[in-house]
C-alpha positions as CSV (number, residue, x, y, z in Angstrom):
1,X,154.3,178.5,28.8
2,X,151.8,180.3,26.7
3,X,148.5,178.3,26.9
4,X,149.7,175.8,29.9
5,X,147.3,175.2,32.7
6,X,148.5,174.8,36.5
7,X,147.8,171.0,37.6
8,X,144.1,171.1,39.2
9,X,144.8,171.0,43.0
10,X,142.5,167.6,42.9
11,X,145.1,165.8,40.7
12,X,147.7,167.2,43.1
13,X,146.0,165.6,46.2
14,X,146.3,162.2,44.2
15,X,149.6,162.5,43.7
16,X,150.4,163.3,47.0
17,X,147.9,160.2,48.0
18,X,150.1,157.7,46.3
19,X,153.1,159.0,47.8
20,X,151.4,158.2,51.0
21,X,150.7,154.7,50.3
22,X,154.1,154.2,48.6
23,X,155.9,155.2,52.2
24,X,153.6,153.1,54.3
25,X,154.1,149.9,51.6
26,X,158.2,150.3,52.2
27,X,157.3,150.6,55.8
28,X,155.5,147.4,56.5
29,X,158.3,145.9,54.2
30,X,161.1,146.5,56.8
31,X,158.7,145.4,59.9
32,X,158.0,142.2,57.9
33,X,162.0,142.2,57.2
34,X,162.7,142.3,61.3
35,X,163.7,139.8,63.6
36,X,160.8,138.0,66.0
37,X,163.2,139.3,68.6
38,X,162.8,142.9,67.8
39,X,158.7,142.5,67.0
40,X,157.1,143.9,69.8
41,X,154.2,141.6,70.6
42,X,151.0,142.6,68.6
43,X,148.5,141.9,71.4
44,X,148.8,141.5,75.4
45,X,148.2,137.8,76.6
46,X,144.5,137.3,77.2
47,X,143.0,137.0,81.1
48,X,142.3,134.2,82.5
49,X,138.0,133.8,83.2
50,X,137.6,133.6,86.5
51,X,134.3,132.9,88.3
52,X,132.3,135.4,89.7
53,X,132.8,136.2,93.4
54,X,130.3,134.0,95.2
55,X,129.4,131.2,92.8
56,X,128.6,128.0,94.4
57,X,130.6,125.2,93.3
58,X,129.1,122.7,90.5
59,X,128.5,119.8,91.3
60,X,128.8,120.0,95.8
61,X,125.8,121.9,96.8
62,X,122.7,120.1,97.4
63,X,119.5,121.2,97.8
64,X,116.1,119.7,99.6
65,X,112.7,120.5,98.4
66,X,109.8,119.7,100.9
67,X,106.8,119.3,101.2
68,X,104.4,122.8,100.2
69,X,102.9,124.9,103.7
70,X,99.6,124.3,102.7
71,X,99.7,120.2,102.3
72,X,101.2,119.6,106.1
73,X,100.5,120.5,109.0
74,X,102.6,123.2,109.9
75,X,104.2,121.6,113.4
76,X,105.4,119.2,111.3
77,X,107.1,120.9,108.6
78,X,109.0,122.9,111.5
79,X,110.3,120.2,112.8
80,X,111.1,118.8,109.5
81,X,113.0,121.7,108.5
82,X,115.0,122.8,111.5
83,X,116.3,119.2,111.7
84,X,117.1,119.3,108.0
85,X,119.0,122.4,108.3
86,X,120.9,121.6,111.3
87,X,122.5,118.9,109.1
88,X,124.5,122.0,107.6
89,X,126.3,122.5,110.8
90,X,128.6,119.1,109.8
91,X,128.5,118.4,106.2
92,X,130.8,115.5,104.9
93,X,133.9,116.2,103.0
94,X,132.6,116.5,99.4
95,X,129.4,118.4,100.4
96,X,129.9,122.6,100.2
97,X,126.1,123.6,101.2
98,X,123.2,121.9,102.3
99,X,120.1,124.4,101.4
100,X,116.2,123.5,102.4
101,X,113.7,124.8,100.2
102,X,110.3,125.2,101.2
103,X,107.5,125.4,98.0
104,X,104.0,127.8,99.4
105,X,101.8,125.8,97.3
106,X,101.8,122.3,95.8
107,X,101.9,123.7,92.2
108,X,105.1,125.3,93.0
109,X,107.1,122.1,94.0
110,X,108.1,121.3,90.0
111,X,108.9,124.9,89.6
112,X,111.0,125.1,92.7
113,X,112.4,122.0,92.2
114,X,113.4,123.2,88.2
115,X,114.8,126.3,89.9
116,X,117.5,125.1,91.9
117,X,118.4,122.5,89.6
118,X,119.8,124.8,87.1
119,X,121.5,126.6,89.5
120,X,123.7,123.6,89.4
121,X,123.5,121.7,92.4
122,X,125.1,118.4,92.5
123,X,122.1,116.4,94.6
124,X,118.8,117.5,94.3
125,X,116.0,115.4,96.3
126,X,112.2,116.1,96.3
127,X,110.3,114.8,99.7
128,X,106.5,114.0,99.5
129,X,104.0,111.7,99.2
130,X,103.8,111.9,95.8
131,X,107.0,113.2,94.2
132,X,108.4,110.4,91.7
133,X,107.0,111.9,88.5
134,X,107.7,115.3,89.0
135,X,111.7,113.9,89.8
136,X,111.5,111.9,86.8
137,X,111.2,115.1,85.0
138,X,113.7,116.9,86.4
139,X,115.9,114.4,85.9
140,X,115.6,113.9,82.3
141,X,116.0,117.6,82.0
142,X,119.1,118.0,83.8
143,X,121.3,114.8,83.3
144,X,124.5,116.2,85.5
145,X,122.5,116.6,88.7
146,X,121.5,113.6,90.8
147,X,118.2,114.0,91.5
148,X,116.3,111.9,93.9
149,X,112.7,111.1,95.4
150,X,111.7,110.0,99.1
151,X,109.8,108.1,99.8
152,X,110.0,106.3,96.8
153,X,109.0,102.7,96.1
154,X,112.0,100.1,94.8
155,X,112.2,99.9,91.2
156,X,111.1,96.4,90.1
157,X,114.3,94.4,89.9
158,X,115.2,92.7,86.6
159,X,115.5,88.6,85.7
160,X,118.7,89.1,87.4
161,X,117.9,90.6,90.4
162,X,119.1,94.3,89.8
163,X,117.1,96.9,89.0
164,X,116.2,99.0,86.2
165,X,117.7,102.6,85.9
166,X,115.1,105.5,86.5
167,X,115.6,108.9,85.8
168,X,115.2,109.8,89.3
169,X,116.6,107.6,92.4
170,X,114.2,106.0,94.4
171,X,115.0,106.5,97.9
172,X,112.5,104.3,100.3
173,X,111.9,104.3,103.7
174,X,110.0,101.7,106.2
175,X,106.6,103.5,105.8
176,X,104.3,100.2,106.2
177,X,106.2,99.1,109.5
178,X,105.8,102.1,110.8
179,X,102.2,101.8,110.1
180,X,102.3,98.3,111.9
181,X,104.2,100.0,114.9
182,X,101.5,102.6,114.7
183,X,98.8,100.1,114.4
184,X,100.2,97.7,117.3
185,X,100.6,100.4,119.6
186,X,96.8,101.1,118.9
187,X,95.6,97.8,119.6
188,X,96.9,97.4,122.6
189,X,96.4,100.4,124.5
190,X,92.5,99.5,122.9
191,X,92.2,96.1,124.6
192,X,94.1,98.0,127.4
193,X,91.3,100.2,128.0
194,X,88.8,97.6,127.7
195,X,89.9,95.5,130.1
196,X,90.7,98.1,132.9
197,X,87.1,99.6,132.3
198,X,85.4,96.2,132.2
199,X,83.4,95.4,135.3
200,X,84.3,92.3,137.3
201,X,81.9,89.7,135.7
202,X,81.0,86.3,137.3
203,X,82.9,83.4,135.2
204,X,79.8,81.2,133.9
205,X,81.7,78.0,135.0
206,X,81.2,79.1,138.2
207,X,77.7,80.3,138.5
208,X,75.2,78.4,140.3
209,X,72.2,78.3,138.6
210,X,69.9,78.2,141.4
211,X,71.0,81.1,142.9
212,X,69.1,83.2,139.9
213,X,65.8,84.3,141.1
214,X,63.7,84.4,137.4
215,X,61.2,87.1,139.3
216,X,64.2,89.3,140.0
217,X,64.5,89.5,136.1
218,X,62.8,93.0,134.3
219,X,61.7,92.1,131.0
220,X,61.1,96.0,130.0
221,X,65.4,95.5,130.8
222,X,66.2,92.7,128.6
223,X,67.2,93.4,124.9
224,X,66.9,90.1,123.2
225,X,69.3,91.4,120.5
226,X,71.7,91.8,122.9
227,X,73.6,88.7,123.1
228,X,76.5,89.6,125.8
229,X,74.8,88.7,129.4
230,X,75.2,91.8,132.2
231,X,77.2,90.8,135.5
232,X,73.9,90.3,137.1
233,X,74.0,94.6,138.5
234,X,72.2,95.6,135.6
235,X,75.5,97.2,134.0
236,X,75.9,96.1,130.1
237,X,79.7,94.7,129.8
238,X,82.5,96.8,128.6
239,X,82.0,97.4,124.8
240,X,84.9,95.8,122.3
241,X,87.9,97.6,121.2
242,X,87.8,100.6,118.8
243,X,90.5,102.4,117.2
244,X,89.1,105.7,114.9
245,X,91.6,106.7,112.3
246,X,91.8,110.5,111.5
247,X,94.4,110.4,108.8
248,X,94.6,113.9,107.0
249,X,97.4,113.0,104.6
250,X,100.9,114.2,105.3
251,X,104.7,113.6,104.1
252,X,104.4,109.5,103.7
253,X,102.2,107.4,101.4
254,X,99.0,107.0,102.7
255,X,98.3,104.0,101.0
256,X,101.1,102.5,102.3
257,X,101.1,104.1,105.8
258,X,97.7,102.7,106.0
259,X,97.8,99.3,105.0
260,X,100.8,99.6,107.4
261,X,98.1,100.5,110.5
262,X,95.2,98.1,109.5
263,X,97.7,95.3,109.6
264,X,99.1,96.1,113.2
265,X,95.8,96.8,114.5
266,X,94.9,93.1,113.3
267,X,91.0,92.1,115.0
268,X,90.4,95.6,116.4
269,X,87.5,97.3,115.5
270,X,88.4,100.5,113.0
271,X,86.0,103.2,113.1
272,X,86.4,106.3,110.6
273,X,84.2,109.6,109.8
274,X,82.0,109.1,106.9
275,X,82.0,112.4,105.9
276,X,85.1,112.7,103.4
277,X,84.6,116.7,104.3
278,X,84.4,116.4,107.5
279,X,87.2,118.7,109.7
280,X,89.4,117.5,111.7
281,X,87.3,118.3,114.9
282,X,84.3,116.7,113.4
283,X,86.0,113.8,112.4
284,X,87.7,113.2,115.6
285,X,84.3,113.7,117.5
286,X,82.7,111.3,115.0
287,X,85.0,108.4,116.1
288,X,84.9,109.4,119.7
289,X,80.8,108.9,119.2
290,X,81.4,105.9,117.7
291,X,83.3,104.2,120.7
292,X,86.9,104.7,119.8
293,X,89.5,104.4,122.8
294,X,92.2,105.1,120.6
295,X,92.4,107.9,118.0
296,X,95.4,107.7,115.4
297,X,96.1,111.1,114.0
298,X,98.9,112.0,111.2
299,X,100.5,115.0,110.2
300,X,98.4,116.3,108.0
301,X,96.8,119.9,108.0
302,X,94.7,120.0,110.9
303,X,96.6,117.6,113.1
304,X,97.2,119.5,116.0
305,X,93.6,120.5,115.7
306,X,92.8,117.2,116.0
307,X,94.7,116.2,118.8
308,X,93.3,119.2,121.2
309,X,89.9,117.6,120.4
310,X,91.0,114.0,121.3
311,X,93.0,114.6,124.3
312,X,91.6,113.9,127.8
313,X,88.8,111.9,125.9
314,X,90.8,109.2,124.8
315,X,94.0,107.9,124.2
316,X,96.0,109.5,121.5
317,X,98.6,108.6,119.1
318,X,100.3,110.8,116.7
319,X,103.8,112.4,115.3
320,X,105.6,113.4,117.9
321,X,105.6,117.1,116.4
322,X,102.1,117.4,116.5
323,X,101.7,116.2,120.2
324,X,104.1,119.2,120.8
325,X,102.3,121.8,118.8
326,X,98.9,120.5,120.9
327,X,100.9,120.4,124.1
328,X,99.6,117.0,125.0
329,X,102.4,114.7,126.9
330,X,100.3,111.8,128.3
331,X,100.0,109.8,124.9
332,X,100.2,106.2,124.0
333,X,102.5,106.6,121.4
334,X,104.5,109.6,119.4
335,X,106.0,108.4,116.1
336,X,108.1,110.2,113.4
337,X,109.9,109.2,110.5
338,X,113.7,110.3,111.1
339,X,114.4,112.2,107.6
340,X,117.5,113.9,109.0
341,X,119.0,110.8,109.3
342,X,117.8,109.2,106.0
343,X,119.3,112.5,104.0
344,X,122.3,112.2,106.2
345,X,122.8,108.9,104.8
346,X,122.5,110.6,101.6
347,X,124.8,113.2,102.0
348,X,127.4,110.7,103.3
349,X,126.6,108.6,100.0
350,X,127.2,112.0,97.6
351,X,130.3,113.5,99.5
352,X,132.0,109.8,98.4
353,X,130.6,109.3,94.8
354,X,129.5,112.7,93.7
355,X,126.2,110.7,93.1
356,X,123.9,108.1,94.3
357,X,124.4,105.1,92.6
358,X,121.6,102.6,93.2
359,X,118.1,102.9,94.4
360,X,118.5,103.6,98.4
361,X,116.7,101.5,100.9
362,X,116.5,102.1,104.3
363,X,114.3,99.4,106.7
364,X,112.9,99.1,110.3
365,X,116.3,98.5,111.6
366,X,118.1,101.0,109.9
367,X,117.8,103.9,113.2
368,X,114.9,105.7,110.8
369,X,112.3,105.5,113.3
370,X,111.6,107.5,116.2
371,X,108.5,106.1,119.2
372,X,108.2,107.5,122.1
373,X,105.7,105.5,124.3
374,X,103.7,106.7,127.3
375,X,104.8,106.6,130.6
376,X,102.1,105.2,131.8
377,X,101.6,102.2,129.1
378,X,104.4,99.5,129.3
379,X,102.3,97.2,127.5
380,X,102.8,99.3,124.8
381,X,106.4,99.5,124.9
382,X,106.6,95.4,125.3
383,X,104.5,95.3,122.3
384,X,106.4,97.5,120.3
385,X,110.1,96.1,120.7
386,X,108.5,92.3,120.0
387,X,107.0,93.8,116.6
388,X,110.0,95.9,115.4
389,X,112.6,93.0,116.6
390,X,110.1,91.2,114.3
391,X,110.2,93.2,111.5
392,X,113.9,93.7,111.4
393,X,114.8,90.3,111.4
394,X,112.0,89.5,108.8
395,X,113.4,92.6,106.2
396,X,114.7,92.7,103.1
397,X,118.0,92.6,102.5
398,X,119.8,96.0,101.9
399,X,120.6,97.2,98.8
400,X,123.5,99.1,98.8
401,X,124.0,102.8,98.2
402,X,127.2,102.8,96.5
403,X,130.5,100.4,96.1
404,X,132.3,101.0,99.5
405,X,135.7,100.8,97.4
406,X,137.9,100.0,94.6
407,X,136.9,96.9,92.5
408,X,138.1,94.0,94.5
409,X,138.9,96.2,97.6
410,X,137.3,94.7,101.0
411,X,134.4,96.9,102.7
């Protein structure tokens, strides 16, 4: 036609645009108009989540934070370690790992500890003198691990004799009576000593008067402070006996360690250094200047150094781990708190429960506590099984670590 225009090829594309969606629209239409059984399936089913390839199990793992390097000596914290982790070689049913973690400083004990509670561990326990505040935390931070303290003091019990929960559970040990084992083993090796070196003095009953000559008497020899009479040869009596204390702070409550000796050393003399900075060495030889027979020595840093100062000078007693590391075998007495066996208890406790319960107390008879007496001083040992017979039949009663069954199921 004269005067027509050709349709603009951009009106053309639209055209052919709406054709497009016209076929697509009658296209969905029959899908929609289809059977479920001819629908093929519009996505695959989803994966399962699986964990990823070595991933400790929530909740079975436990983990053991002790005491820093630099706060113990380090004989000790060997021996504290290797026996820990030779628990791992027969864990209870219910228990997956057993790991011990050892902090390089003290300031790295809450961090540590912190650490392998998120990892998810099911029982987490802190040992240390000083440890309760730091579990606390920890606890109230991370409500689905069991985390624990040792040693601990009980929690106060209530009107009706329970006990309050803590965050943490308290997990005591017989730290005094070990003190008074410590102590009693002290005193009488002292009053040992004193008697074997005393010279054989006349008794006064039987002294004839007469028989004194008052010119054989020197007055340049006579102290008139001195009132202890000499055996008539000029030798001065056997002095009293001392015990000097060189406690360096280690794994167990001092205070309570060492109200634990002062009891079982009873009317013995108890010499100390007076120099609060003194070093081991110098505090050992400042009780040895004093008169001490006996010198009780800790774990603490500087034990061992302690112990090679003392020995051959006077009797010694001390953890058994530092009488190893000094390579001294003729002492009075080596002691050590058993903690393998106390966190075996523990473990045993977890692997039933999944958590500790109750506050956990362990006493004197309980198989906690390791002495090994001298050879050479059964006085000692006499001593010793009178005391602890003593204290286990004057102990608290136990408070249970978890129910041993069902409700109304026999133990």
């Amino acid at each position: 036609m004269d005067g027509a225009h050709p349709p603009s090829p951009r009106r053309a594309v639209g055209r052919t645009g709406r054709r497009v969606l016209v076929a697509a629209a009658v296209a969905l239409l029959a899908l929609a108009c289809t059977s479920d059984d001819e629908a093929p399936p519009i996505t695959a089913p989803t994966p399962p989540v699986e964990e990823p390839a070595g991933a400790p199990a929530v909740g079975r793992d436990v983990e053991l934070v002790v005491p820093s390097r630099t706060t113990i000596e380090p004989a000790v914290l060997d021996g504290i370690t290797d026996r820990l982790r030779s628990l791992s070689e027969d864990l209870p049913d219910g228990v997956d790992e057993l790991a011990v973690r050892v902090p390089e400083e003290p300031a790295f004990v809450a961090d540590l500890l912190e650490l392998v509670t998120t990892r998810g561990a099911g029982l987490v326990c802190v040992l240390g003198a000083d440890v309760v505040s730091v579990a606390d935390r920890t606890a109230v931070r991370h409500g689905a691990t069991t985390v624990c303290a040792l040693p601990a003091a009980m929690p106060e019990p209530d009107e009706e004799g329970g006990f309050e929960p803590t965050p943490a559970v308290r997990v005591d040990v017989p730290v005094t009576e070990l003190g008074i084992l410590v102590g009693t083993a002290a005193r009488v090796a002292a009053l040992t000593a004193v008697s074997e070196a005393a010279p054989d003095v006349v008794d006064p009953d039987d002294a004839d008067p007469d028989d004194v000559d008052p010119d054989d008497v020197d007055p340049d020899e006579a102290d008139p402070d001195d009132g202890e009479p000499d055996d008539g040869d000029g030798e001065m009596p056997a002095p009293p006996p001392r015990v000097g204390l060189v406690l360096l702070g280690d794994e167990l409550p001092a205070d309570r360690l060492r109200e634990g000796v002062l009891t079982g050393l009873a009317e013995v003399e108890v010499v100390e250094a007076e120099d609060p900075d003194a070093t081991p060495t110098e505090a050992v030889e400042a009780v040895l200047a004093a008169g001490a027979q006996i010198v009780i020595v800790d774990g603490g840093p500087g034990a061992v150094e302690a112990v090679t100062a003392a020995a051959g000078r006077s009797g010694i007693v001390a953890p058994v781990d530092v009488l190893a590391g000094a390579e001294v075998a003729a002492a009075v007495l080596g002691y050590r708190l058993r903690w393998e066996h106390v966190v075996q208890v523990l473990l045993d406790s977890f692997a039933r429960t999944g958590a500790l319960e109750a506050p956990v107390l362990l006493g004197p008879g309980d198989e906690v506590l390791e002495l090994e007496v001298g050879s050479d001083h059964p006085g000692v040992l006499a001593a010793l099984e009178q005391t602890r017979a003593e204290l286990v039949d004057g102990d608290d009663p136990r408070v249970p670590l978890v129910d041993e069954g069902p409700p109304g199921q026999a133990p």
